[in-house]
C-alpha positions as CSV (number, residue, x, y, z in Angstrom):
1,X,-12.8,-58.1,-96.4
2,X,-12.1,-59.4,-93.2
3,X,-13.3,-62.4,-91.4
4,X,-14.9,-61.9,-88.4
5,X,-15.6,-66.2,-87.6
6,X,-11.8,-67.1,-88.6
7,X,-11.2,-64.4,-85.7
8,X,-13.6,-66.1,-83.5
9,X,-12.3,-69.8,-84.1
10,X,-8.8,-68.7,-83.9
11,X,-8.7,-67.2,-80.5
12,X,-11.0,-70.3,-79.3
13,X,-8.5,-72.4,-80.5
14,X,-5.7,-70.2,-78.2
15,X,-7.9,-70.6,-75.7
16,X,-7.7,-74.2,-75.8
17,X,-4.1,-74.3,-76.6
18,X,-3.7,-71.8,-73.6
19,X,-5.4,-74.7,-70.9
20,X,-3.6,-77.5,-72.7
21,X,-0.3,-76.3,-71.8
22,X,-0.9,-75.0,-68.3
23,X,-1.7,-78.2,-67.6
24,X,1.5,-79.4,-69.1
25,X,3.1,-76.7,-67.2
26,X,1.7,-77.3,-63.7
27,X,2.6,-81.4,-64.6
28,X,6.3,-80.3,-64.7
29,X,6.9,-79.2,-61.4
30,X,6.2,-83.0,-60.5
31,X,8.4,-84.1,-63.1
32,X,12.1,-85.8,-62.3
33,X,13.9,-85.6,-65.5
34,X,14.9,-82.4,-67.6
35,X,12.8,-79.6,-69.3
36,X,14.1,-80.8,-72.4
37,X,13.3,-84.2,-72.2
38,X,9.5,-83.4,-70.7
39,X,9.4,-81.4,-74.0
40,X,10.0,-83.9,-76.0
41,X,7.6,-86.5,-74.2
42,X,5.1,-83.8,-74.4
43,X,6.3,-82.7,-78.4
44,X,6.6,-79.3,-77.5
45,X,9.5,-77.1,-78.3
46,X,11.5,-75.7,-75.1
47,X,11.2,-72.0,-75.8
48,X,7.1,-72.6,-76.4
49,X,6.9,-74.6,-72.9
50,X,9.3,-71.4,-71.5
51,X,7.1,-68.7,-73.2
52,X,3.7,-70.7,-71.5
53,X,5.6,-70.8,-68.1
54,X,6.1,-67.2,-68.1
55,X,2.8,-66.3,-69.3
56,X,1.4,-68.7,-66.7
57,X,3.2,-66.7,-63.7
58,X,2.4,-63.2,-65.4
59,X,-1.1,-64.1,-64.7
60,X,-0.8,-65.2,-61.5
61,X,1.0,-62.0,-60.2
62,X,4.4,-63.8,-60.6
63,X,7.6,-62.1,-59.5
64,X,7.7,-58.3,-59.9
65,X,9.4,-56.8,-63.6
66,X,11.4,-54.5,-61.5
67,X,14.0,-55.5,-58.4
68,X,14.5,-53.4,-55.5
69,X,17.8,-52.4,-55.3
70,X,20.3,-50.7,-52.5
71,X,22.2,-48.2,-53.7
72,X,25.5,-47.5,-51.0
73,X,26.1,-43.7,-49.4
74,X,28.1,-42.1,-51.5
75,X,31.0,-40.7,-49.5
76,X,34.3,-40.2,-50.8
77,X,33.1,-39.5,-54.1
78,X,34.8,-36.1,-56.5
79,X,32.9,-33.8,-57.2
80,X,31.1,-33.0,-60.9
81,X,33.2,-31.5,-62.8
82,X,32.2,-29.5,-66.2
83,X,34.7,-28.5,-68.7
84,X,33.4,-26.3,-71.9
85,X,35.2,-25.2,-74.6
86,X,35.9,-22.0,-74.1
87,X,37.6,-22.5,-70.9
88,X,35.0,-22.2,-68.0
89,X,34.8,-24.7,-65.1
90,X,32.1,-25.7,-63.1
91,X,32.0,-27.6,-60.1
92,X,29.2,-29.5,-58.6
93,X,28.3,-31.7,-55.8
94,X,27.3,-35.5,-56.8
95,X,23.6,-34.6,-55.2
96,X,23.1,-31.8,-57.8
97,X,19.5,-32.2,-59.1
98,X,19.6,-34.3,-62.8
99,X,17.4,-31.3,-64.6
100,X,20.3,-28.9,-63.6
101,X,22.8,-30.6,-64.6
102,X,21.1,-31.1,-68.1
103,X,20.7,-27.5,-68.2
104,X,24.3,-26.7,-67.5
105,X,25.4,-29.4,-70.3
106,X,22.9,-27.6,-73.0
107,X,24.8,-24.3,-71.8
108,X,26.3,-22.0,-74.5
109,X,28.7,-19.8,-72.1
110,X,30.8,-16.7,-74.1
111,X,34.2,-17.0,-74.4
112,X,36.2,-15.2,-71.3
């Protein structure tokens, strides 16, 4: 059987852990010396105070999982170029839609 009150007490006890070190947290941005010698002042492991820090600014809408990124115009670029075994060619510009190309690659073409 399970037990529904060690459940309970355990995620209180989080919850408490959880405000106890974003206070610790918060404290460090004040602090002068290095994360790993706050840790140790505060007995805390540095990949526990890291794991709190992140969770900390995941909840407060922190920076994005995802970057934005610029991708340069592709100019002087060759061209696609498929090969099959039997001896056809195709060519194809870089800006060919993804599903096509798929399709072409899954391509059983006779022999010539």
């Amino acid at each position: 059987p399970y037990d529904l009150t060690l459940r309970f007490k355990t995620k209180k006890m989080n919850r408490k852990k959880d405000k106890k070190m974003e206070m610790i947290v918060r404290r460090f941005s004040s602090y002068e010396g290095s994360k790993k010698s706050y840790c140790e002042q505060h007995k805390i492991k540095p990949h526990v105070f890291d794991y709190y820090r992140k969770k900390l600014k995941r909840a407060k809408g922190g920076q994005p999982k995802f970057l934005p990124i610029q991708i340069k115009e592709l100019k002087d670029v060759a061209p696609i170029e498929l090969y099959y075994p039997n001896g056809n060619q195709v060519r194809l510009s870089v800006d060919t839609p993804i599903t096509l190309l798929k399709q072409l690659l899954q391509i059983n073409l006779p022999k010539r």
